[in-house]
C-alpha positions as CSV (number, residue, x, y, z in Angstrom):
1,X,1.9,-47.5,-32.3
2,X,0.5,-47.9,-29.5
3,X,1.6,-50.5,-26.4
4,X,-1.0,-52.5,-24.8
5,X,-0.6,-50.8,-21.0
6,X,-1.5,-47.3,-24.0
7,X,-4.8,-49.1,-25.7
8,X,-6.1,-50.1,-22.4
9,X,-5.4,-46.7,-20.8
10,X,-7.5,-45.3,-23.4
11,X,-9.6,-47.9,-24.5
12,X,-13.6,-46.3,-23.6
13,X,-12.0,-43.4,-26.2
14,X,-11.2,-45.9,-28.5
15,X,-14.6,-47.9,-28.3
16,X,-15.9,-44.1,-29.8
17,X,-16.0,-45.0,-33.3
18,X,-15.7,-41.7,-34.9
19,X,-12.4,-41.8,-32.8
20,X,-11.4,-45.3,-32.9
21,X,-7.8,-46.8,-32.8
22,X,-6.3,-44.3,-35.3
23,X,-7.7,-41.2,-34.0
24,X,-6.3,-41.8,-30.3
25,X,-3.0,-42.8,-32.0
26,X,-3.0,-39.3,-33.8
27,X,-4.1,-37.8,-30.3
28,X,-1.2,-39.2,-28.8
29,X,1.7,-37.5,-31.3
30,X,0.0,-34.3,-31.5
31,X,0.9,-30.9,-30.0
32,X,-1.2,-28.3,-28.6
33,X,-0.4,-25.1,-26.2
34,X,-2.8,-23.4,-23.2
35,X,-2.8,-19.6,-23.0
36,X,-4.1,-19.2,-19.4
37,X,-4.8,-21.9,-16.9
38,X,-8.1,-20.2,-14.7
39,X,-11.1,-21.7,-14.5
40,X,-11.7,-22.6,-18.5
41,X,-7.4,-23.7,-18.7
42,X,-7.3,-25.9,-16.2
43,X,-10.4,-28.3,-17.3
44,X,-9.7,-28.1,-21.0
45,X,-5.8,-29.0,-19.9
46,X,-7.4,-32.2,-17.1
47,X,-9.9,-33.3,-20.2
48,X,-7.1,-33.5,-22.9
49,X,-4.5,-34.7,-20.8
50,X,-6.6,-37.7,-19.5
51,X,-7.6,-38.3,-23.3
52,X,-3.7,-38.8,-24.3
53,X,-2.5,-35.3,-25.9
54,X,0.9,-35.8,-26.5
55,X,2.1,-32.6,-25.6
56,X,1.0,-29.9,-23.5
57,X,1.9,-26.4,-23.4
58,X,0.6,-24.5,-20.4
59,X,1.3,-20.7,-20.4
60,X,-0.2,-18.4,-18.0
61,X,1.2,-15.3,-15.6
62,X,-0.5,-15.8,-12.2
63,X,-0.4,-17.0,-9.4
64,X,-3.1,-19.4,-7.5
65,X,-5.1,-17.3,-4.9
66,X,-8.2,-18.9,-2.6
67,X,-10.9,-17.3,-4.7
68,X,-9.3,-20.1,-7.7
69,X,-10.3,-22.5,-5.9
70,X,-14.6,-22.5,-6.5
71,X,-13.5,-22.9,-10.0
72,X,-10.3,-23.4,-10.8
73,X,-10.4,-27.0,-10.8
74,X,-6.8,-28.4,-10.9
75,X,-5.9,-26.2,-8.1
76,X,-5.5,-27.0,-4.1
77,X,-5.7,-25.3,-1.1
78,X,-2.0,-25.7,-0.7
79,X,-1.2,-24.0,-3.8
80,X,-2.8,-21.1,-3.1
81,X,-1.1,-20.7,0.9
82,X,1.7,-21.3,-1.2
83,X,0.7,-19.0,-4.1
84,X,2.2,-21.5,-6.5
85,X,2.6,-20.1,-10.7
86,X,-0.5,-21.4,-12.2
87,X,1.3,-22.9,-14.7
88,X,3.6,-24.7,-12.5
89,X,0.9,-26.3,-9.9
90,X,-1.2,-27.3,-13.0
91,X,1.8,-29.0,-14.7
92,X,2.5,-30.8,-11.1
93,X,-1.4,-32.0,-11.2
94,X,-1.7,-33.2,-14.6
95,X,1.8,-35.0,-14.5
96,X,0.1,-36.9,-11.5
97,X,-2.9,-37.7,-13.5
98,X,-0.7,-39.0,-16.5
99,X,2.7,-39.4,-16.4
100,X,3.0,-40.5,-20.5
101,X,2.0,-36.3,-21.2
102,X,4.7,-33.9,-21.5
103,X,3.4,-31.3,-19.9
104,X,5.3,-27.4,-20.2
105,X,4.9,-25.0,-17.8
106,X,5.7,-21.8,-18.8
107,X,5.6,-18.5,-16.4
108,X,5.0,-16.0,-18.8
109,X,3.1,-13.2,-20.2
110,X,1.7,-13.5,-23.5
111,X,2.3,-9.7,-25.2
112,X,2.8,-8.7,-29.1
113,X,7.0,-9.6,-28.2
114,X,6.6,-12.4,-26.7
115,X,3.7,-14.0,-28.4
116,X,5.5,-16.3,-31.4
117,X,8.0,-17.4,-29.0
118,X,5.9,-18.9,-26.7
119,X,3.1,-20.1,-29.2
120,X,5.9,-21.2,-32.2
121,X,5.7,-24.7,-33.4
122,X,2.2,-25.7,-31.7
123,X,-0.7,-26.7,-34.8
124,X,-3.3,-25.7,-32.2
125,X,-4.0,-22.6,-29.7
126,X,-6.1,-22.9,-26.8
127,X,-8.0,-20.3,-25.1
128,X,-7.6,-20.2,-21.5
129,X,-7.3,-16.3,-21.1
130,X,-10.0,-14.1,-18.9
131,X,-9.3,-10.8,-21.5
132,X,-9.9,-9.3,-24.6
133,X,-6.8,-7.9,-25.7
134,X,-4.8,-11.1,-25.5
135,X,-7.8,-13.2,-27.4
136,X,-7.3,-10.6,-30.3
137,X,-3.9,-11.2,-30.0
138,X,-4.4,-14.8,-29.8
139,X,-6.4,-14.2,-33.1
140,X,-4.3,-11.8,-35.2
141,X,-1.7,-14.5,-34.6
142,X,-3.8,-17.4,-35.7
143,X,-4.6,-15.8,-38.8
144,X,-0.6,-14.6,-39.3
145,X,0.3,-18.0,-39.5
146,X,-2.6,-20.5,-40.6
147,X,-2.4,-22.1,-37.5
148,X,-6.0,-22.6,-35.7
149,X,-7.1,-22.1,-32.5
150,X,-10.1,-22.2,-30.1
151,X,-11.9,-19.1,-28.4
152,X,-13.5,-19.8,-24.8
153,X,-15.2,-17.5,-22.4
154,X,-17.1,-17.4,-19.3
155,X,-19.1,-15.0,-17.5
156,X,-22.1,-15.5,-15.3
157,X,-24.2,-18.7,-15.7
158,X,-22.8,-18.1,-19.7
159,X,-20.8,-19.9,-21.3
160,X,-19.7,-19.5,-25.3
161,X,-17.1,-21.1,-28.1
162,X,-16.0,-20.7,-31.3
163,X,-13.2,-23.1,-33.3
164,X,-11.4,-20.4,-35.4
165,X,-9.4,-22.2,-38.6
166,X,-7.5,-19.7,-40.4
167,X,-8.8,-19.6,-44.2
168,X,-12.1,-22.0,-43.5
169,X,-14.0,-19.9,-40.5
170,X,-14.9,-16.7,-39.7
171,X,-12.3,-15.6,-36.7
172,X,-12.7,-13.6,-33.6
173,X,-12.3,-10.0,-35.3
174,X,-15.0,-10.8,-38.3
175,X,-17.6,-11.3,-35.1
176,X,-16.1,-8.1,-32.7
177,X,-14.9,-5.6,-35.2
178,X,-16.0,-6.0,-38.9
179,X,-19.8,-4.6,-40.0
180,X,-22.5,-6.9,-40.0
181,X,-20.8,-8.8,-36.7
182,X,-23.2,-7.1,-34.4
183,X,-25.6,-9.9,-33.4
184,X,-22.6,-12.6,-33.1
185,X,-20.9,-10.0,-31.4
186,X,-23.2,-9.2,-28.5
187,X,-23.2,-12.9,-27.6
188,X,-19.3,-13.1,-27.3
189,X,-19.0,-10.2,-25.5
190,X,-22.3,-9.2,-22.8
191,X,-22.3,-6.2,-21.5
192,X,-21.5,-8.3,-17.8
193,X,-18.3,-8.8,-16.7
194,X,-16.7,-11.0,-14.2
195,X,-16.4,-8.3,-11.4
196,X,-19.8,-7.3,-11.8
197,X,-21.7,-10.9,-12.2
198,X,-19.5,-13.7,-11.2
199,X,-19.2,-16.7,-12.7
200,X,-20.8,-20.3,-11.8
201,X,-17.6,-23.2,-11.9
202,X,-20.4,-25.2,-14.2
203,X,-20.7,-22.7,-16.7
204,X,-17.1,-22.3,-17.4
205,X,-16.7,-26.2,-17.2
206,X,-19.5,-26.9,-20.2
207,X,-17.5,-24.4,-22.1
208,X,-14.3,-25.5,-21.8
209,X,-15.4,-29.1,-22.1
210,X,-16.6,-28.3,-25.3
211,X,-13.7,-26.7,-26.7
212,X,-11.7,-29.7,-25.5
213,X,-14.1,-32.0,-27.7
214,X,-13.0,-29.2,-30.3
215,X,-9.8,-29.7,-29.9
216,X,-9.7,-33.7,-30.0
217,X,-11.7,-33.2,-33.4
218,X,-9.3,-31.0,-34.8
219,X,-5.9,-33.1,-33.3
220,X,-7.6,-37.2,-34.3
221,X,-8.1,-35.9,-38.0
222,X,-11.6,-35.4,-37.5
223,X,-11.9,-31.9,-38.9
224,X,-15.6,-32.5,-40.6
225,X,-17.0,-33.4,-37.0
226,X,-16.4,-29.4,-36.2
227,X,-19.2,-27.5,-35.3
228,X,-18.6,-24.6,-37.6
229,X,-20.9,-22.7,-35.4
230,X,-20.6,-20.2,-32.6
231,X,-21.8,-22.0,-29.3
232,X,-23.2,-20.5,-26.8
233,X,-25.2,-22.0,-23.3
234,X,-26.2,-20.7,-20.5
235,X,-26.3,-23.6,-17.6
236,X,-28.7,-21.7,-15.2
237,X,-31.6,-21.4,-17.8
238,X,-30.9,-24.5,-19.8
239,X,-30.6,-23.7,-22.5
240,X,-27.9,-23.9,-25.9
241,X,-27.4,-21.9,-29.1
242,X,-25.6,-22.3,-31.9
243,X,-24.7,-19.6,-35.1
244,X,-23.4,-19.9,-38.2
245,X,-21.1,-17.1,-38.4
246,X,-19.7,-16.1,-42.2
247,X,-16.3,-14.8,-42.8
248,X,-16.5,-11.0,-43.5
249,X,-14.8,-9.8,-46.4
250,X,-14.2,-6.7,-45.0
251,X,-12.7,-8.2,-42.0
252,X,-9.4,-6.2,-40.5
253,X,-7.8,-9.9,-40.0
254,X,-8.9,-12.4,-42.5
255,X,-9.9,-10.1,-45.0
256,X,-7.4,-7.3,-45.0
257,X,-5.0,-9.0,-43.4
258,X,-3.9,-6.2,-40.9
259,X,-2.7,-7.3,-37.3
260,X,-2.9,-4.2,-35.3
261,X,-3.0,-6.2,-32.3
262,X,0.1,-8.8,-33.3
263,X,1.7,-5.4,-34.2
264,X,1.4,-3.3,-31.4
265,X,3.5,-2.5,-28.1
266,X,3.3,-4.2,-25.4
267,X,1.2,-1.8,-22.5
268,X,3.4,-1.3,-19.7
269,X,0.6,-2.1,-17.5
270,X,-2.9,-3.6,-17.7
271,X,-5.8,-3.8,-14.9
272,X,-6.4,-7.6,-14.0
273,X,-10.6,-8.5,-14.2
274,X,-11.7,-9.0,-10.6
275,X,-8.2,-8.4,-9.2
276,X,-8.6,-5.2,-8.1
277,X,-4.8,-5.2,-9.1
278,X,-2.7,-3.8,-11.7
279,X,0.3,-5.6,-13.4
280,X,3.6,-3.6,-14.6
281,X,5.4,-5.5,-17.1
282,X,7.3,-2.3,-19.2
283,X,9.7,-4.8,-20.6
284,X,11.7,-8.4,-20.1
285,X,14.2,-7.9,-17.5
286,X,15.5,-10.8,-15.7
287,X,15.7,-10.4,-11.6
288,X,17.3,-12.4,-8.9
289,X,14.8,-13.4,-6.5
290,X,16.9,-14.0,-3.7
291,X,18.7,-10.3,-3.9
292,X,16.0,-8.6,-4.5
293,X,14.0,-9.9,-1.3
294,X,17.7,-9.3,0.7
295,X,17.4,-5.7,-1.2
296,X,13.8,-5.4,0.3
297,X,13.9,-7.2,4.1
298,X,14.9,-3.6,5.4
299,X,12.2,-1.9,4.2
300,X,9.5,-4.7,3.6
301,X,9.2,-7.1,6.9
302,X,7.5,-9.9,5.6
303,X,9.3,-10.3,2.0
304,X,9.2,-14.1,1.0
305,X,9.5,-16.3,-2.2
306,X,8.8,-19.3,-3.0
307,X,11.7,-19.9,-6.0
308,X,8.7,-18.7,-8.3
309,X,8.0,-15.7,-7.2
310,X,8.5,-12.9,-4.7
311,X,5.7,-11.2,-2.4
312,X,6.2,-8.4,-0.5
313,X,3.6,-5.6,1.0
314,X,3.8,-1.9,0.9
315,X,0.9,0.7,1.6
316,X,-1.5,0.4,0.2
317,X,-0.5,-2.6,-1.7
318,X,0.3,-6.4,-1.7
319,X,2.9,-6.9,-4.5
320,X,3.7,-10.1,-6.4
321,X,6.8,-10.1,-8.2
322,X,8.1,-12.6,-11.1
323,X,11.8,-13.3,-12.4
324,X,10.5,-11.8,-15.4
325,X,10.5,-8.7,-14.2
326,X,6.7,-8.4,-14.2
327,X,4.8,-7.5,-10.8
328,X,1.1,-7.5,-10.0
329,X,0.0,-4.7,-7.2
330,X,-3.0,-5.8,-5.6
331,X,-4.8,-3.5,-4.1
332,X,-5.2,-0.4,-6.4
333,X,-6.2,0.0,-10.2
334,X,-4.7,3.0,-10.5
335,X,-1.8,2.3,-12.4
336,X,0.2,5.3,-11.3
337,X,0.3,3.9,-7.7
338,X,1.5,0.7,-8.9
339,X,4.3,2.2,-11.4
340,X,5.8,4.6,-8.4
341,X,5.9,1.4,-6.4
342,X,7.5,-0.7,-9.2
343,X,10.1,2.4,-9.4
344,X,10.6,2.4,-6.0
345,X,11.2,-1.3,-4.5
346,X,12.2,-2.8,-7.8
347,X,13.8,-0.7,-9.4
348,X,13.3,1.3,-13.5
């Protein structure tokens, strides 16, 4: 139960009736885990944290950079002359903003191997990712194991969610893949992109806002206060949509039950949105920082790490590497250039 220092804490959550003294005391035992900490991650992580979620989960690949910072809201200038993890400067934030949260941070990317290790054990998945692929990956294992989660994405002055809950909703692949999705699907997925439109910090902050409110739903036992409904805004127009969206019995996922994505190898490289960089990641390897950046001082003046990572740059590229053997090449999307770099300074 809670302790009175806990009920005062959060006691303007529990004056919300439809949350009251039982909901915030479910909110405090439950469990929940982050894919990505970017500009939706790191307010739906600030909102639930503040609220009392027990225990948070925050897993994400990158590193802070200056253009986070217009949107990216747990995220100082600091971090980025540092170029902190994400995952690691947000868990250092939120601790500050409440100490009684376990907050995890976990460096890591989320591929079809790594995907039930990091998201095992957690009754609700939050999406915090800037990608397609790992969203379909997010869903194939949602639906795999009956476990929920919440679909988030931003682009523009647009903003859209969708709760998913294995057995009870339609989930991401009934609206992207199966016939008949076409309408719900145009709205998840416009034709503009982050590179080519931007994206306004308030827009991403309504939409991860609401998927926190999801989330607190879902985590107090308040599952018939869910939307149901695909929501959708856009902040520079005003205006809000909602859809009922109904499962499709032809569905690849739900209906048929087939997880190509949750099946599939890992690519050994993927183009980051906005980056102009690509990432190598052929498999988990495990490196030693501090040789590899003696390895590298001859060839690559500069070299530097922060414990976290490693950075290093080599024509025509700024690289970025993690103990996971993973390393982002800013600087070129051609991921030949980035793979003959990867061979060359870090080794096959």
């Amino acid at each position: 139960m809670m302790d009175p220092a806990q009920y005062q804490r959060y006691s303007r959550q529990i004056l919300f009736a439809p949350l009251g003294p039982h909901g915030q005391q479910r909110l405090l035992e439950s469990r929940a885990v982050l894919v990505g900490c970017g500009a939706l991650g790191t307010v739906v992580a600030s909102l639930l944290v503040r609220a009392g979620l027990g225990h948070l989960r925050i897993v994400d690949r990158d590193f802070v950079e200056p253009s986070n910072l217009q949107r990216q809201t747990l995220f100082e200038e600091a971090d980025a002359r540092d170029a902190l993890p994400k995952a690691v400067a947000a868990g250092r934030r939120l601790h500050a903003a409440n100490a009684g949260v376990h907050v995890e941070s976990v460096v890591a990317d989320v591929t079809p191997h790594s995907v039930a290790e990091l998201l095992r054990g957690f009754p609700l998945i939050l999406d915090g990712t800037d990608n397609f692929e790992t969203r379909m990956l997010l869903n194939d294992f949602s639906i795999s194991t009956g476990v929920p989660w919440i679909y988030a994405a931003a682009v523009g002055s647009y903003g859209v969610t969708f709760t998913v809950r294995p057995g009870a909703t339609a989930c991401l692949a009934c609206l992207l893949e199966a016939p008949g999705g076409g309408s719900s699907a145009a709205a998840l997925a416009p034709e503009e992109t982050c590179d080519t439109s931007g994206v306004l910090n308030s827009a991403a902050s309504v939409a991860a806002s609401i998927e926190a409110a999801e989330a607190m739903k879902l985590l107090s036992g308040n599952e018939e206060a869910l939307s149901g409904r695909l929501v959708s805004c856009d902040v520079w127009a005003g205006r809000f949509q909602s859809i009922r969206v109904a499962r499709e019995a032809a569905c690849r996922a739900c209906g048929r039950r087939e997880f190509r994505w949750l099946e599939g190898a890992a690519q050994p490289h993927v183009t980051l949105c906005g980056r102009d960089s690509v990432q190598i990641h052929e498999r988990r390897r495990t490196l030693d920082l501090q040789a590899l950046a003696r390895k590298l001082a001859p060839v690559a003046p500069g070299v530097r790490t922060n414990g976290f990572l490693l950075r290093f740059a080599v024509p025509p590229c700024e690289v970025t590497v993690f103990p996971d053997g993973r390393a982002v090449f800013k600087g070129t999307q051609d991921p030949a250039v980035a793979r003959s770099l990867y061979a060359r300074y870090i080794g096959a």
